[in-house]
C-alpha positions as CSV (number, residue, x, y, z in Angstrom):
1,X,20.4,-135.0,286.2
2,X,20.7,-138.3,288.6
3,X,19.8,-140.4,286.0
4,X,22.8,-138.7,283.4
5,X,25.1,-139.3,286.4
6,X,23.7,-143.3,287.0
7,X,23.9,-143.8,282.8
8,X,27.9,-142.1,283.2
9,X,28.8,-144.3,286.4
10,X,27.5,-147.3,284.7
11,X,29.3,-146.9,281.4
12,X,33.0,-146.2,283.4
13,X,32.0,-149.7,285.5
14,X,31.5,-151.6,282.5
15,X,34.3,-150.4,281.0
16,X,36.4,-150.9,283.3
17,X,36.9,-154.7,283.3
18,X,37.6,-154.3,279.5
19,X,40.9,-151.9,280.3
20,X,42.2,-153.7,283.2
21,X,42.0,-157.0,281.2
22,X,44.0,-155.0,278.4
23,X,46.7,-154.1,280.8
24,X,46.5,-157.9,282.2
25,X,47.3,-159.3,279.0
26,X,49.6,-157.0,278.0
27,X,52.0,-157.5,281.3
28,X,51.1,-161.3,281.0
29,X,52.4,-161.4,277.2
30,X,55.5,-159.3,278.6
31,X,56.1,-161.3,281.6
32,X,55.9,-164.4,279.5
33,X,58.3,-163.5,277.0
34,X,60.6,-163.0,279.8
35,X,60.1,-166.3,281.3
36,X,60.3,-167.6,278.1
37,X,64.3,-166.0,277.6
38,X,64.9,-166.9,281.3
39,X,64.2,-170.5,280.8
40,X,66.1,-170.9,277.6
41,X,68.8,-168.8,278.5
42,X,69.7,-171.1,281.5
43,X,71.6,-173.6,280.0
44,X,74.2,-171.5,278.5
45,X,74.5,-169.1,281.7
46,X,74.5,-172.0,284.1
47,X,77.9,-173.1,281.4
48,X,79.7,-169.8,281.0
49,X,78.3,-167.4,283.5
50,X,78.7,-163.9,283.4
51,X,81.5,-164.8,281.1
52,X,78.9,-164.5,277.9
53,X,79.0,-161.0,278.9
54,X,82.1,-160.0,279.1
55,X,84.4,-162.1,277.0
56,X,85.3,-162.0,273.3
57,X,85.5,-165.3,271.8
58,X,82.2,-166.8,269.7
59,X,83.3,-170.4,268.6
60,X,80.8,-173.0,268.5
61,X,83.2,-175.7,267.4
62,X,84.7,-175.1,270.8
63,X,82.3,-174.8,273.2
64,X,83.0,-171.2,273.7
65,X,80.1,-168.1,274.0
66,X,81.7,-164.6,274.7
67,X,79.2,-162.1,273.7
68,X,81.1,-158.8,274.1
69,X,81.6,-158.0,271.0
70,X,78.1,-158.1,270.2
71,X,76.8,-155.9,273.7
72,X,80.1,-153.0,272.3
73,X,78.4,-153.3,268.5
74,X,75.0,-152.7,269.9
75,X,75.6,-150.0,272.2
76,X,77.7,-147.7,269.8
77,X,75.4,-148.5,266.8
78,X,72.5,-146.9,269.0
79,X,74.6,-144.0,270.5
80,X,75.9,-143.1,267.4
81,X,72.3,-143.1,265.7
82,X,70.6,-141.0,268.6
83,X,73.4,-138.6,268.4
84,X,72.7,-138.2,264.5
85,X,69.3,-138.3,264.9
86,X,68.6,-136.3,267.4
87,X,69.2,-133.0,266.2
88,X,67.3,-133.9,262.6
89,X,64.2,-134.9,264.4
90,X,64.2,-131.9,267.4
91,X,65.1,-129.7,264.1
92,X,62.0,-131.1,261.8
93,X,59.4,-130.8,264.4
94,X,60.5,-127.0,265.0
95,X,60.3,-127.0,261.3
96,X,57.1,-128.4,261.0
97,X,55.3,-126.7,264.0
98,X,56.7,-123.5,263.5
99,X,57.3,-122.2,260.5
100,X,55.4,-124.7,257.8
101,X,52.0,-123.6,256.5
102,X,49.2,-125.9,256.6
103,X,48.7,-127.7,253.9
104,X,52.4,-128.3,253.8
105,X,52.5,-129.3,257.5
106,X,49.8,-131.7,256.9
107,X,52.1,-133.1,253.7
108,X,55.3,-133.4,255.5
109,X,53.6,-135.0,258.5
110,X,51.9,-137.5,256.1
111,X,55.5,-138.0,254.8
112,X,57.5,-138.1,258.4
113,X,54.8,-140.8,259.3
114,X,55.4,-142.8,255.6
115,X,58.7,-143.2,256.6
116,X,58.4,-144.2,259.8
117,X,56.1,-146.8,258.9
118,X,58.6,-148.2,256.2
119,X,59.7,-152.2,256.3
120,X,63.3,-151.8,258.0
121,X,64.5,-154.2,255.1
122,X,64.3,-151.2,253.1
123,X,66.4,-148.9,255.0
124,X,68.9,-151.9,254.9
125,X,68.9,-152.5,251.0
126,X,69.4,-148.5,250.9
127,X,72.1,-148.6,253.0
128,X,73.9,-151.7,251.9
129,X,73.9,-151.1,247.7
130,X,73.4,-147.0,248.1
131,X,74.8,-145.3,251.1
132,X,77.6,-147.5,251.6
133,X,79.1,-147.2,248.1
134,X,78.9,-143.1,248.6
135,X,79.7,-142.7,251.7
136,X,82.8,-144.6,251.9
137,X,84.8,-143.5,249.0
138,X,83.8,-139.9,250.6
139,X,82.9,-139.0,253.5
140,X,84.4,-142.2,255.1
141,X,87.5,-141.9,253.6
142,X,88.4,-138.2,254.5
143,X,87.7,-138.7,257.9
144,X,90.0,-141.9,257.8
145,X,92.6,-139.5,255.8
146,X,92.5,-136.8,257.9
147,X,91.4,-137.6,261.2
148,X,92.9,-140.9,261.6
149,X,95.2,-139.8,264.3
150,X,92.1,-140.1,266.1
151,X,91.2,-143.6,267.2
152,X,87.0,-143.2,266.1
153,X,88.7,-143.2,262.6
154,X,91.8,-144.9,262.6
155,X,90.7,-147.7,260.1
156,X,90.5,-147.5,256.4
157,X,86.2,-147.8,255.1
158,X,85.8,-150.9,253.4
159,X,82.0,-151.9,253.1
160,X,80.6,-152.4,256.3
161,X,81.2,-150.4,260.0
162,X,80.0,-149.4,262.8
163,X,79.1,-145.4,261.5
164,X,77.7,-146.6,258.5
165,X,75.0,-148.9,260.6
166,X,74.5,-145.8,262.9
167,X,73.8,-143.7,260.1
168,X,71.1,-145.9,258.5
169,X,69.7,-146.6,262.0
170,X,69.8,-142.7,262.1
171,X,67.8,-141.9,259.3
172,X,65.3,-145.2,260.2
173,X,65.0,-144.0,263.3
174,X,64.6,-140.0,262.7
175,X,61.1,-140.3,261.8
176,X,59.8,-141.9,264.6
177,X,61.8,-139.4,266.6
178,X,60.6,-136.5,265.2
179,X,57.2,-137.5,265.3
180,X,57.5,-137.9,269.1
181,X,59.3,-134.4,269.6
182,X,56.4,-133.2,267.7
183,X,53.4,-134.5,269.7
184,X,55.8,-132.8,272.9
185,X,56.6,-129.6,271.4
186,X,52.6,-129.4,270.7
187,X,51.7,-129.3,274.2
188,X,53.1,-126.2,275.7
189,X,50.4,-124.5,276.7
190,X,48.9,-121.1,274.5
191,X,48.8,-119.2,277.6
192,X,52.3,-119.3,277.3
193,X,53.2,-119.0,274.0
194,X,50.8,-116.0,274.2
195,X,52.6,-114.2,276.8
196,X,56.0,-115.4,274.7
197,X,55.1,-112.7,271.8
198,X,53.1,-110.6,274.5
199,X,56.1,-109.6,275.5
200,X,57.9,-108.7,271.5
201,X,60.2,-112.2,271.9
202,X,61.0,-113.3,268.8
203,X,60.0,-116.1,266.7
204,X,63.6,-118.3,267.9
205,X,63.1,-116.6,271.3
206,X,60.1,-119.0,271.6
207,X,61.2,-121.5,270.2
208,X,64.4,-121.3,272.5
209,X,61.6,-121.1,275.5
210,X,59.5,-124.0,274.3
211,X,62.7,-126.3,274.3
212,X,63.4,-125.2,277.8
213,X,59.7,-125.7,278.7
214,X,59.6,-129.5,277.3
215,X,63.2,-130.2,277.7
216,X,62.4,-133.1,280.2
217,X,59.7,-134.4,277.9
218,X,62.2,-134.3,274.7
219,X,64.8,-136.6,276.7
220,X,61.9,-139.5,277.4
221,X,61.3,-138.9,273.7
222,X,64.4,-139.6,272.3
223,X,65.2,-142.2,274.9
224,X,62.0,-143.7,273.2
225,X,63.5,-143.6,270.5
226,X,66.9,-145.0,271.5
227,X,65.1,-147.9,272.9
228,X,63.1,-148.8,269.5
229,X,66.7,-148.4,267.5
230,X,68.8,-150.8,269.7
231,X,66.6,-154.0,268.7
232,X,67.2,-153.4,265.5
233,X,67.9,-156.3,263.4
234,X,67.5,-156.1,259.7
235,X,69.0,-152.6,258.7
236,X,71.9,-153.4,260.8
237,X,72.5,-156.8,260.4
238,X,73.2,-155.7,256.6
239,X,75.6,-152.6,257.5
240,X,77.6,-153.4,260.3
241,X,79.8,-155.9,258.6
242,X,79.4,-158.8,260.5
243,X,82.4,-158.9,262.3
244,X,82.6,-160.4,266.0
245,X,85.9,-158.4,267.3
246,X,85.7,-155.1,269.1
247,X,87.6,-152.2,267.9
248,X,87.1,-148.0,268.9
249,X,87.5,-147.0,264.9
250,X,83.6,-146.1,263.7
251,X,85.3,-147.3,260.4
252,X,85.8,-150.6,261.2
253,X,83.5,-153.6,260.5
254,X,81.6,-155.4,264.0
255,X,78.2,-156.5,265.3
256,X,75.1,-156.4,267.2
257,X,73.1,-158.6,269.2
258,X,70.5,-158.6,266.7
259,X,72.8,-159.1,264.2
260,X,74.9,-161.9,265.6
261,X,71.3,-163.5,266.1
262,X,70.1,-163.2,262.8
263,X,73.3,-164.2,261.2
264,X,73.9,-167.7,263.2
265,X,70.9,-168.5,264.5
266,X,70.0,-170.7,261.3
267,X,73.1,-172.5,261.4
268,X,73.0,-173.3,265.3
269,X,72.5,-176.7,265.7
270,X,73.0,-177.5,269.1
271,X,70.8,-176.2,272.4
272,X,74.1,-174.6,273.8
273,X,74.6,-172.4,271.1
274,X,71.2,-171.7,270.5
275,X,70.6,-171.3,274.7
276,X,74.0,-168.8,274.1
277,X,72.2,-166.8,272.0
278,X,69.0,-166.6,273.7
279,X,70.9,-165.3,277.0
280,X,72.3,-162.5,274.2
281,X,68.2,-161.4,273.4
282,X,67.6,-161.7,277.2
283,X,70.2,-158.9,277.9
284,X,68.7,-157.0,274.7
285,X,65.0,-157.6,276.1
286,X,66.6,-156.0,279.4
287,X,68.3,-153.1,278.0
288,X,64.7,-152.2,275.7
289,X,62.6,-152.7,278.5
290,X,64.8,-150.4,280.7
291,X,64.9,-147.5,278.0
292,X,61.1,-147.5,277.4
293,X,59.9,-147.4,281.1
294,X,62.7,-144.8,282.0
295,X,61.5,-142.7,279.1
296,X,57.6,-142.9,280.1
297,X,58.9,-141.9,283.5
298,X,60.2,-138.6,282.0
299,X,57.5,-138.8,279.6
300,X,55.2,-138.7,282.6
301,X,57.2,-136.3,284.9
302,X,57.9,-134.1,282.5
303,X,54.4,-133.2,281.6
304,X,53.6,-135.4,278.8
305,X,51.2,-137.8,277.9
């Protein structure tokens, strides 16, 4: 017996340098990225200040950086795709938990994880020559037709906008959601779920329950999930339209940080423009890095792994 215990205190000492230096290299890597931004952010915030942030004018020909337009594109692309996506992805883990069989839960799982896994170029391409050409002539247009007393639709759908970018981000974005809602719905405890039809509750009754139960733990999720859409760059960059001006019409053509990135970057030439840019991924860096440890906290408070 005292020798198992010496051979199981051994192993956890060894093993333990090899974890710590996982985490050190893994919060060096972060911390040096961050540097990184810092340092070649500085020229353009030590320029225009806080002014990169909240003004509207991008002209490199005239010195000028305002950024806003990008931080509104970025912000309603990603709200608008959580909002779409959450329901599918709370709705498809129910689905596949609950009331799927096994084999087939095994196969929609393989597929929910396929998709998650797929290059984001993909989802752009689909969204660019085959969503946008059916939505807008539809969907798109009847909202603008009907609804454009309202100022989310008050622009007429001509190829690229805001919804159509939240919609592919949506559906990117869905798998990766779902699969999170699934490993949380998967830990409320049997005791529980065994007193849920101990009692004659129905099948939705527990379901209702079990939301309840892991409703704290579905928020980190999903925040998760928020924080891995708002860096998007590829998908969006080829949706959105391109369009540095900030409008409330969904309909309407704009940008994203990523996007704005992606687009010039090539074609910056000088260390302002580039350093204007960099202060842009800083504030994106920021905002990701925010989302991700405020959803582990819930992740963590809220029961979850």
């Amino acid at each position: 017996m005292g020798e198992g215990m010496k051979v199981e205190v051994v192993v956890k000492i060894r093993d333990w340098p090899f974890s710590s230096l996982g985490v050190i290299i893994v919060v060096a890597l972060v911390g040096a990225m961050l540097g990184a931004l810092v340092y070649y952010s500085l020229p353009a915030l030590t320029k225009e200040g806080l002014s990169i942030y909240i003004t509207n004018r991008w002209d490199p020909n005239a010195g000028s950086f305002g950024g806003l337009a990008a931080i509104y594109g970025t912000f309603v692309v990603s709200l608008v795709a959580v909002t779409m996506s959450m329901p599918l992805a709370v709705g498809s883990a129910i689905f596949i938990n609950e009331f799927t069989p096994g084999r087939l839960r095994g196969l929609l799982i393989a597929i929910n994880d396929m998709m998650a896994g797929f290059p984001t170029v993909i989802y752009g391409f689909w969204g660019l020559y085959v969503l946008g050409p059916t939505l807008n002539p539809t969907l798109f247009t009847w909202l603008h037709s009907n609804l454009d007393f309202i100022p989310l639709f008050s622009t007429r759908p001509i190829g690229g906008s805001y919804l159509l970018a939240a919609t592919v981000l949506a559906v990117m974005i869905t798998p990766f959601a779902s699969s999170l809602v699934r490993e949380v719905y998967a830990q409320v405890p049997s005791v529980m779920v065994e007193g849920i039809y101990a009692l004659g509750l129905t099948k939705l009754d527990a379901v209702k329950i079990k939301l309840s139960y892991i409703a704290k733990s579905l928020l980190g999720a999903l925040s998760l999930a928020l924080g891995r859409g708002i860096g998007e760059t590829v998908a969006v960059a080829l949706t959105v339209g391109g369009v540095l001006k900030v409008s409330p019409s969904l309909l309407s053509p704009g940008i994203t940080i990523p996007s704005l990135i992606a687009n010039q970057f090539g074609s910056a030439y000088t260390q302002i423009e580039q350093s204007a840019m960099l202060s842009l991924a800083l504030l994106l860096f920021a905002i990701g890095l925010t989302f991700i440890i405020a959803s582990k906290l819930v992740l963590l408070r809220g029961g979850a792994r």
